[in-house]
C-alpha positions as CSV (number, residue, x, y, z in Angstrom):
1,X,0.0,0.0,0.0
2,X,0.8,3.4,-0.9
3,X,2.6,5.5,2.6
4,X,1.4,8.8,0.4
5,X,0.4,11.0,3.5
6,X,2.5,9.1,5.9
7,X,3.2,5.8,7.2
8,X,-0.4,5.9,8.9
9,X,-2.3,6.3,5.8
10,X,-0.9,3.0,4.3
11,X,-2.6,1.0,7.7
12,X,-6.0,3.4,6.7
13,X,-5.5,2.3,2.7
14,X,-4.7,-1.6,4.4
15,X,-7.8,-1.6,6.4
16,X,-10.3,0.1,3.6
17,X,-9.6,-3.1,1.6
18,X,-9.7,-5.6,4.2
19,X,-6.4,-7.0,4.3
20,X,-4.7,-9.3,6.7
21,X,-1.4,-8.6,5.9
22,X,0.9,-5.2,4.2
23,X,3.9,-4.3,2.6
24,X,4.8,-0.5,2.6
25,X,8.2,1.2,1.4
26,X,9.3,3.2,4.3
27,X,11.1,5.2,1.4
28,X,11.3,6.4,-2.0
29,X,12.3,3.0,-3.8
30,X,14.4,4.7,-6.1
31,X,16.3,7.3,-4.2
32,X,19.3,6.7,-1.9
33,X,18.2,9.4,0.7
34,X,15.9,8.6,2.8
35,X,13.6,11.5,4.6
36,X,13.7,11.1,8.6
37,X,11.1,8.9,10.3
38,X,9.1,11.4,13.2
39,X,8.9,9.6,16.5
40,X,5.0,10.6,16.5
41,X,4.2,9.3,12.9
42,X,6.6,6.0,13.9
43,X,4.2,5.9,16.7
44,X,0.4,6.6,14.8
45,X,1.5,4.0,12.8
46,X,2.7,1.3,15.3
47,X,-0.9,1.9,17.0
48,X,-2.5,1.6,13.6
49,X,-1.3,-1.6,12.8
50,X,-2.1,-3.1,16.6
51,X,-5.1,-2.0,16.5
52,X,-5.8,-3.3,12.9
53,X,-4.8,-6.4,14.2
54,X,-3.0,-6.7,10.6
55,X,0.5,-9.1,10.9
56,X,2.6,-9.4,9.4
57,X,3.6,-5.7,8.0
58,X,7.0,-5.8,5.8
59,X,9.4,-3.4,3.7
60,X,10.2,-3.7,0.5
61,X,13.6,-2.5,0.1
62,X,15.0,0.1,-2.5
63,X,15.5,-1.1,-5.6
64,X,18.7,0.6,-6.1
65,X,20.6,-1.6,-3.5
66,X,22.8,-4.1,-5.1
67,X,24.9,-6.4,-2.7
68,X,26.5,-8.4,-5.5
69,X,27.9,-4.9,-6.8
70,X,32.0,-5.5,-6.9
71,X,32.8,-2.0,-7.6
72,X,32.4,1.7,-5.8
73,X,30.6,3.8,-4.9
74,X,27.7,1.6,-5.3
75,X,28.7,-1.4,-3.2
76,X,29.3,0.7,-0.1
77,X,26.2,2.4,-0.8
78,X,24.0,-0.6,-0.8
79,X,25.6,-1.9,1.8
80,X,24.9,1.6,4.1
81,X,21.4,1.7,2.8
82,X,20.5,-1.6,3.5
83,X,21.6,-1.1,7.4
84,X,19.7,2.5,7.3
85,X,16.6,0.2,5.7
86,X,17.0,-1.9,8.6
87,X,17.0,0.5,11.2
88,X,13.9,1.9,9.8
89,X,12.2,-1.5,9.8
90,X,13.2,-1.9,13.2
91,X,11.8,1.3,14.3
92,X,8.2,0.2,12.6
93,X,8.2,-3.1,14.4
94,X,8.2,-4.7,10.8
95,X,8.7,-8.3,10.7
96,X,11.3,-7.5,8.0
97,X,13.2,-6.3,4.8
98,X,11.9,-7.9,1.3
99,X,15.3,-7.4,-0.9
100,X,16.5,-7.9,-4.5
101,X,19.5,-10.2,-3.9
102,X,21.7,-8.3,-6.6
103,X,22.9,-8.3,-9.8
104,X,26.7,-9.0,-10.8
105,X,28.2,-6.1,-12.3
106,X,31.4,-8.4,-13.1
107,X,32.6,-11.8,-13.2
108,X,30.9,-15.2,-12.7
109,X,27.7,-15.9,-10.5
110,X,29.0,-17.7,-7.9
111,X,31.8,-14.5,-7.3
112,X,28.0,-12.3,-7.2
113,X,26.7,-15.0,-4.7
114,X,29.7,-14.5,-2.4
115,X,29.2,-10.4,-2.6
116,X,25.9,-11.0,-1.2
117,X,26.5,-13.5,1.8
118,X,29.6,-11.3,2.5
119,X,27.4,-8.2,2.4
120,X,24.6,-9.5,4.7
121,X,27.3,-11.4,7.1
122,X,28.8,-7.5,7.2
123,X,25.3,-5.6,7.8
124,X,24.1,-8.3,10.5
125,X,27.5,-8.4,12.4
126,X,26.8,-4.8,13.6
127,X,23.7,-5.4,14.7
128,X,23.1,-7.8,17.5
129,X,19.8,-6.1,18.5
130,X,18.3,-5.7,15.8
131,X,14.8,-8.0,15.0
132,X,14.4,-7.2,11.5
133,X,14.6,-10.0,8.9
134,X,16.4,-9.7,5.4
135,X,13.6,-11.5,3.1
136,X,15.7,-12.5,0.1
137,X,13.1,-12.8,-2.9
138,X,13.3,-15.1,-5.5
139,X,13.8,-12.9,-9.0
140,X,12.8,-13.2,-12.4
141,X,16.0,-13.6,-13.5
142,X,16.6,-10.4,-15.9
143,X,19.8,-9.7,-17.6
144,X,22.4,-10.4,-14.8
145,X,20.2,-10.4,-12.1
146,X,21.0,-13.1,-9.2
147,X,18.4,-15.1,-7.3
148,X,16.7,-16.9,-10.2
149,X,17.4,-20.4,-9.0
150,X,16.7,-21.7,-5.8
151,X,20.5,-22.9,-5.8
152,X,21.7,-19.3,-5.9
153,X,19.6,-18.7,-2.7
154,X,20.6,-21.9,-1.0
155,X,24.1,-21.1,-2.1
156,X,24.0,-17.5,0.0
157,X,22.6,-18.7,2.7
158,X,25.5,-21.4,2.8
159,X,27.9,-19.1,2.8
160,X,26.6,-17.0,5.7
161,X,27.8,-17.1,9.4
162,X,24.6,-14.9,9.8
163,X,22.0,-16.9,8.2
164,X,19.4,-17.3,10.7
165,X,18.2,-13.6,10.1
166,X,17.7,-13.8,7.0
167,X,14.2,-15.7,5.0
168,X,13.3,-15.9,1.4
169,X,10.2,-14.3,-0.4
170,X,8.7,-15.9,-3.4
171,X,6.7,-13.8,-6.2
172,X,4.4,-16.2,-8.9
173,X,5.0,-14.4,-11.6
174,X,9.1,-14.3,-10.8
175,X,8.8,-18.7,-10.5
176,X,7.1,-18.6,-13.8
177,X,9.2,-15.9,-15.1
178,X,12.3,-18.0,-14.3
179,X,11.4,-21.2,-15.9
180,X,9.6,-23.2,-13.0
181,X,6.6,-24.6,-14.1
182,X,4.3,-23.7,-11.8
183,X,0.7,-23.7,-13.6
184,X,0.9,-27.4,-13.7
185,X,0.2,-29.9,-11.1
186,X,2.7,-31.9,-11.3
187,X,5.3,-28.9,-12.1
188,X,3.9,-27.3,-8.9
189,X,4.6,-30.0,-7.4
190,X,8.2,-30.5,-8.3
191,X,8.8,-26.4,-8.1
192,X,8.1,-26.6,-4.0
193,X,9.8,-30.1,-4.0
194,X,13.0,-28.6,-5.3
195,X,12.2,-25.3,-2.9
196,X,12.1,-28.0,0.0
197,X,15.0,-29.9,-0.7
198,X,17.4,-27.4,-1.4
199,X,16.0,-24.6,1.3
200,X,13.6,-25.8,3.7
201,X,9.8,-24.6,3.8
202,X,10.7,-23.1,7.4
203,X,12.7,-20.0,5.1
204,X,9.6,-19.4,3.6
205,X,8.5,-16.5,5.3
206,X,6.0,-14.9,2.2
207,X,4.7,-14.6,-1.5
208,X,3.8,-12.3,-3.8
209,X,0.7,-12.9,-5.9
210,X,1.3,-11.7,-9.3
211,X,0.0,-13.1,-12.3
212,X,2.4,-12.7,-15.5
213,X,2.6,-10.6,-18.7
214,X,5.4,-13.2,-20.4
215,X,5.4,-16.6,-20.7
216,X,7.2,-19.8,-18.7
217,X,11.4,-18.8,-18.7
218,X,11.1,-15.4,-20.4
219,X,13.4,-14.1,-17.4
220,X,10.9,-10.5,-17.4
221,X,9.6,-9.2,-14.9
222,X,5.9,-8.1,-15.6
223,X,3.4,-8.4,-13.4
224,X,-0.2,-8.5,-14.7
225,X,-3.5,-8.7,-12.6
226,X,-5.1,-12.0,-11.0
227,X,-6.2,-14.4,-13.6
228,X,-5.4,-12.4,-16.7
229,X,-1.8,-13.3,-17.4
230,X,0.4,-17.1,-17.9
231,X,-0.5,-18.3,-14.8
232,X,-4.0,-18.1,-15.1
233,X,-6.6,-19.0,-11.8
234,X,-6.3,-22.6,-11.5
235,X,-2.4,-21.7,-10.4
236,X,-3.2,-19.1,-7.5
237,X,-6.3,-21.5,-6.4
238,X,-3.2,-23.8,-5.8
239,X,-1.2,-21.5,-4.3
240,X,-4.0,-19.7,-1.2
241,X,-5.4,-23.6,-1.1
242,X,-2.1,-25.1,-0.3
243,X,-1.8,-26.1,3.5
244,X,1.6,-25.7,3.5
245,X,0.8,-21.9,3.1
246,X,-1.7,-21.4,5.3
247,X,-0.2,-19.2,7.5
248,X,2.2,-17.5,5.4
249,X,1.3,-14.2,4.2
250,X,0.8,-13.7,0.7
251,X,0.8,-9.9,-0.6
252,X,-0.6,-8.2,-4.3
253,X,1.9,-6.5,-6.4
254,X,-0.3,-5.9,-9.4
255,X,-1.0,-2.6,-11.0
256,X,-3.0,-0.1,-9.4
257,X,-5.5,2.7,-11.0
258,X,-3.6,5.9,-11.6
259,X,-3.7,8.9,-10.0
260,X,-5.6,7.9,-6.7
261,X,-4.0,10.7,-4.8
262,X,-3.3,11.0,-1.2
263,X,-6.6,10.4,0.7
264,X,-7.0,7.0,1.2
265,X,-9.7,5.0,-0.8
266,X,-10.4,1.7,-2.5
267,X,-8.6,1.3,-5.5
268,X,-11.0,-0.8,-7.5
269,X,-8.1,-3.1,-9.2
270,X,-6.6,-3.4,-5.7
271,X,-10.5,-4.3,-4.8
272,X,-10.8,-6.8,-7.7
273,X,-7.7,-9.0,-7.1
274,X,-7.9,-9.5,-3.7
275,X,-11.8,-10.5,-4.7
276,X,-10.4,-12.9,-7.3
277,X,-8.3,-14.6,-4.7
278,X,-10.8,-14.9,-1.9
279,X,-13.3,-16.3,-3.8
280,X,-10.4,-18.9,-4.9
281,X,-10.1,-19.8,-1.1
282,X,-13.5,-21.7,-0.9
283,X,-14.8,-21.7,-4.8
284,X,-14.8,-25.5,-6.1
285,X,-12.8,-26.0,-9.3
286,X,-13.9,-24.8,-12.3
């Protein structure tokens, strides 16, 4: 949900359209500075979500951060702005940090995998207290974007002495995207087999529900609205029916109407997705 207004109005925006779980950006997502957080707008919006009862709340980090970068400025910059993102997340009682693993910007994936374990070891070594979960997610796959394959994730958290604070965070359209055939049952299936085997359900700590613009293994990233994309409604009834998910939260990232403003309201394509998965819940086949 949209913070437009303030951290508050995202709990408002949350509760308008009934939902049981958020994700907010506690920043611009494409801007390295970050505005301060006011103690009394940290603290509306604690209150808001206690008394919303909505759990759990998480981040989505900045887009821009990049912990398989090998060069500066930018590596030391993600690095910094991944702790400030923490701190924030902290501050908000979130149960954590949804991140982009990286992308290499030179030499071979596994040299990119090592960036980011060295990166997160470095980030959670200076903080002891801190509560906030990195949620590495699963990506499509793009250019030279890490995180496509489960065995990249596996591989980082491997590598980590720090490992325990950090979950992964999977998006439908980003499985598809990457080549696992998920709108199948038997791919479905072997998708969360392989998830199991290399990983272990107990680091799954979300999902995105996004349907897809582009086909199984493009390796693009285009979300497209509930039911109206590749993976199509037989795949997400799988995916909220699925015990193994039951009390994992799953969270919409699919296009919103334009130019809703700041006042909180229902945006009527947020409205009809989370219909079209509700109704998936309990609806019989079709």
């Amino acid at each position: 949900m949209s913070t437009a207004g303030g951290l508050p109005k995202a709990v408002e925006r949350a509760v308008l359209h009934g939902c049981e779980a958020l994700q907010i950006f506690t920043k611009s997502p494409g801007q390295w500075r970050a505005r301060p957080l006011p103690p009394e707008e940290v603290r509306l919006f604690r209150r808001d979500v206690e008394r919303a009862g909505i759990a759990p709340v998480v981040a989505h980090a900045s887009y821009l951060i990049n912990l398989a970068a090998r060069g500066e400025p930018l590596r030391t910059q993600s690095i910094a702005s991944l702790r400030e993102e923490l701190d924030r997340a902290d501050a908000l009682g979130l149960l954590g940090l949804v991140l982009h693993p990286g992308a290499c910007t030179g030499g071979s994936d596994a040299e990119g995998l090592r960036l980011i374990a060295e990166a997160l070891d470095q980030v959670f070594k200076g903080r002891r207290r801190g509560r906030a979960l990195v949620l590495l997610e699963h990506t499509a796959g793009t250019g030279t974007v890490l995180g496509h394959r489960f065995e990249h994730l596996a591989f980082v958290l491997e590598l980590m002495t720090h490992a325990r604070r950090v979950g992964v965070w999977l998006d439908t359209c980003h499985l598809l995207a990457a080549g696992y055939e998920i709108t199948t049952e038997a791919g479905y299936a072997a998708t969360f087999a392989d998830f199991e085997r290399l990983l272990g359900l107990e680091r799954l700590f979300g999902l995105h529900l996004n349907d897809s613009k582009r086909p199984l293994g493009s390796r693009i990233d285009r979300h497209e609205h509930i039911g109206k994309g590749h993976l199509g409604l037989e795949t997400f009834r799988r995916v909220v029916r699925d015990r193994r998910f039951a009390r994992l939260p799953m969270l919409l990232e699919t296009p919103k109407t334009e130019g809703r403003g700041a006042r909180p309201q229902v945006d009527p394509l947020d409205a009809m997705n989370l219909r079209a998965l509700r109704e998936l819940r309990t609806a019989p086949p079709g």
